[in-house]
C-alpha positions as CSV (number, residue, x, y, z in Angstrom):
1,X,0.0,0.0,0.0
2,X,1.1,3.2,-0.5
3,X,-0.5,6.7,0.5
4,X,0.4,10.3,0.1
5,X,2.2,12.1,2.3
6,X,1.9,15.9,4.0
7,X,4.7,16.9,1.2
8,X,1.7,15.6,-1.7
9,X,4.2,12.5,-2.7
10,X,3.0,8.7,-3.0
11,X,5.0,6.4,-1.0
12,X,5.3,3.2,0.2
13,X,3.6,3.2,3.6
14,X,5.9,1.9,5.9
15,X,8.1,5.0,6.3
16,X,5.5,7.2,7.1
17,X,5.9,7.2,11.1
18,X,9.0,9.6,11.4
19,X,11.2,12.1,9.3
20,X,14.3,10.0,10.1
21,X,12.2,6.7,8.4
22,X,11.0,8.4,5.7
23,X,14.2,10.5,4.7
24,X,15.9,6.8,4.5
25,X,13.1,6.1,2.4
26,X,13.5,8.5,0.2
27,X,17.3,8.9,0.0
28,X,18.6,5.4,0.8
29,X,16.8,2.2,1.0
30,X,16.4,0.6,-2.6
31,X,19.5,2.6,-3.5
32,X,22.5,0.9,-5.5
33,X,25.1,0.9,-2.1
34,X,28.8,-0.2,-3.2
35,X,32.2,-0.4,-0.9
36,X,33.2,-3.2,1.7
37,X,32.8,-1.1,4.6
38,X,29.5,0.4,3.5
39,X,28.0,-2.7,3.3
40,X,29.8,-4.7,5.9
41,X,27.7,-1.7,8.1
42,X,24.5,-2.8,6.2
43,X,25.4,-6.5,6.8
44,X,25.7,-6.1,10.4
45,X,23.2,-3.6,11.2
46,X,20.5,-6.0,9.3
47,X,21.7,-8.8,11.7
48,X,21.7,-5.8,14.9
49,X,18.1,-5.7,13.9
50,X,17.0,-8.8,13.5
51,X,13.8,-9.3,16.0
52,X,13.4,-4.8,16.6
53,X,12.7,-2.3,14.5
54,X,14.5,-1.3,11.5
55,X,13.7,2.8,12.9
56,X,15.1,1.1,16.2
57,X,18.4,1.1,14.6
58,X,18.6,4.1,12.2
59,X,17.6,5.6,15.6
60,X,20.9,4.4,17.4
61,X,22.9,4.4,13.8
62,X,25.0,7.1,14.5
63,X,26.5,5.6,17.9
64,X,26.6,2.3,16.1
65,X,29.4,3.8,13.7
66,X,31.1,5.3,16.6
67,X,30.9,2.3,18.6
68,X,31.8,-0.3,15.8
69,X,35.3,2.5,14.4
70,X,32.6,3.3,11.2
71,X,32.3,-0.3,10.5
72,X,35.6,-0.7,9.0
73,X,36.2,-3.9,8.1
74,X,39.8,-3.9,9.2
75,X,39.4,-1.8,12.6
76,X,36.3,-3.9,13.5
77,X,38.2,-7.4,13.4
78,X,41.2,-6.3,15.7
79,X,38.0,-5.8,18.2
80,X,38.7,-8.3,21.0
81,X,37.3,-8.6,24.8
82,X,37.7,-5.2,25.8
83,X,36.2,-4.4,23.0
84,X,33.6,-6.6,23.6
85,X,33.0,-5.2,27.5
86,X,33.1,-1.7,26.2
87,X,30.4,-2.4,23.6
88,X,28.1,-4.1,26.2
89,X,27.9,-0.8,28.2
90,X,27.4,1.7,25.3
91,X,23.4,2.5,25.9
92,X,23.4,3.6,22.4
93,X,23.5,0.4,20.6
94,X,21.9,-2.8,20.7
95,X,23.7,-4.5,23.6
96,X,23.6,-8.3,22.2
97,X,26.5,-10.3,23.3
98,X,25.9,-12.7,20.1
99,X,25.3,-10.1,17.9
100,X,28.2,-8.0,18.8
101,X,30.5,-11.3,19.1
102,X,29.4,-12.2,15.4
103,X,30.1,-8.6,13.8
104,X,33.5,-8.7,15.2
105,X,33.6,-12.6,13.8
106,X,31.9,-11.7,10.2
107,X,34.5,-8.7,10.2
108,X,37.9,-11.1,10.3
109,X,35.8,-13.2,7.8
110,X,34.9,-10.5,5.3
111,X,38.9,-9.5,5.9
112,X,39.9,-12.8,4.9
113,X,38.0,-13.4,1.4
114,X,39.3,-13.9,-1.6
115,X,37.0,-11.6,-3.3
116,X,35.9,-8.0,-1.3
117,X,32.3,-8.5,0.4
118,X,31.0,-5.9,-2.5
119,X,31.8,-8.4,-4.8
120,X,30.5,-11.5,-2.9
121,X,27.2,-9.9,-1.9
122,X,26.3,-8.4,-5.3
123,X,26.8,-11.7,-7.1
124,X,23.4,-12.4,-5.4
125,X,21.5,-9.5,-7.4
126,X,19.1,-11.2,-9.4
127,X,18.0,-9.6,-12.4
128,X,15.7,-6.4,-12.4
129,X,12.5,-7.1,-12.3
130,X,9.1,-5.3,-12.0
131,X,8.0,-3.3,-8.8
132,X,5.5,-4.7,-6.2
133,X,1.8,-3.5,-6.8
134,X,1.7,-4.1,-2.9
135,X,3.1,-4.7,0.0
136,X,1.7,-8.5,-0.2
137,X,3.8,-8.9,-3.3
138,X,7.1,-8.6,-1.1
139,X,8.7,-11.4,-0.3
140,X,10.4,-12.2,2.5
141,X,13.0,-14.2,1.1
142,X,13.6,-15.3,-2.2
143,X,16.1,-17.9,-3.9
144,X,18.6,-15.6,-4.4
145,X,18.4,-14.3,-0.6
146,X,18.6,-18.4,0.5
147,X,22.0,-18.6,-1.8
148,X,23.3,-15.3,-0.2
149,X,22.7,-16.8,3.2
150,X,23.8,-20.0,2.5
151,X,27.1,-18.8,1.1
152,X,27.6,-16.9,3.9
153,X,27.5,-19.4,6.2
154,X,29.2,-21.3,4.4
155,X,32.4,-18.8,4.6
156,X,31.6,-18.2,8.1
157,X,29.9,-15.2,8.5
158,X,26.9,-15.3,11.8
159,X,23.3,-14.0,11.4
160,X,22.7,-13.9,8.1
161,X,20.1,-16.1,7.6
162,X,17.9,-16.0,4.3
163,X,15.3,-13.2,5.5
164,X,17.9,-10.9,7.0
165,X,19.8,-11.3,3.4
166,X,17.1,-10.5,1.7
167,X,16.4,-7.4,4.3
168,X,20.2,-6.6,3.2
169,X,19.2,-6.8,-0.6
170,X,16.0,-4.4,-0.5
171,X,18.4,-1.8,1.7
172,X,21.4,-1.8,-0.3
173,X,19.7,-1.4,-3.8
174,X,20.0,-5.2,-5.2
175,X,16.5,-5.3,-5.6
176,X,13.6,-2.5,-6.2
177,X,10.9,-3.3,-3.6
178,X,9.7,0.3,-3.5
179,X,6.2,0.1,-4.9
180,X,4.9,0.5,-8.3
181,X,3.4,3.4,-7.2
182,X,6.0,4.9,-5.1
183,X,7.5,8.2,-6.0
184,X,11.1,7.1,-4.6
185,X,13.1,6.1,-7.7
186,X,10.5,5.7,-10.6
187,X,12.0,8.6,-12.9
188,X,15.6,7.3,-12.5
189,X,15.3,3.4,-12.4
190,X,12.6,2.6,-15.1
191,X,11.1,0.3,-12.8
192,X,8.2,2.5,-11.4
């Protein structure tokens, strides 16, 4: 479903509840996101999130970056138990033992990979394809997001399991779940 908002544009629906939401909206979810680091941070905020709210963690975003040295890849996996200890007493972020302890694991892994996670994740794009009419048209997985997972796994990253990569996927532009009808996108991509 979409619905227009105050500003007189249609959008998907979800985003609707708070500037913050709907400026990522607007300006970043659905959008082609390329670099290790940048989506190591996607990677491990998706996993951060997994059972809250997606506005739960754009909310504490900004202390997550400070928190995790902006999710570089190679700060992140020198982490060790102090790091750990300090992370469990910042208020701003998600204090998850397992989810801290697997972003500084999938960080040495994504360090160690024969190809840059950019490269990895994207090979799970699967071919454009039309926009949702609604919001039941969105899947929560798909076979590309099981693959993603499985690989993953498979290489030893934590978390990602098939619906957080497909989470990871909408985010970070590999697919266009915006709806048909959704102003975000539709002159630019084709797709709208």
């Amino acid at each position: 479903m979409t619905v227009p908002a105050d500003d007189g544009l249609v959008r998907c629906a979800w985003p609707l509840e708070t500037q913050l939401y709907r400026d990522y909206h607007d300006y970043e979810w659905g959008k082609p996101l390329h670099g290790n680091d940048a989506l190591f941070e996607r990677l491990c905020l998706e996993a951060f999130q997994s059972g809250l709210s997606w506005l739960t963690i754009l909310r504490k975003r900004p202390a997550f970056r400070s928190a995790f040295a902006g999710f570089s890849i190679e700060r992140v996996a020198e982490f060790g138990d102090a790091d750990v200890a300090r992370l469990m007493t910042d208020a701003g972020i998600v204090r998850n033992r397992l989810k801290i302890e697997a972003a500084i694991a999938n960080a040495r892994v994504a360090r160690r990979l024969d190809i840059g996670l950019d490269q990895l994740l994207w090979s799970f794009a699967p071919p454009q394809r039309p926009r949702p009419r609604t919001g039941a048209d969105v899947p929560a997985t798909t076979p590309e997001s099981v693959a993603m997972a499985k690989e993953l796994k498979r290489r030893g990253f934590r978390f990602v399991g098939p619906t957080t990569a497909y989470a990871l996927m909408q985010a970070t532009g590999m697919v266009d779940d915006h709806l048909a009808d959704c102003w975000v996108g539709s002159e630019v991509s084709g797709t709208g």
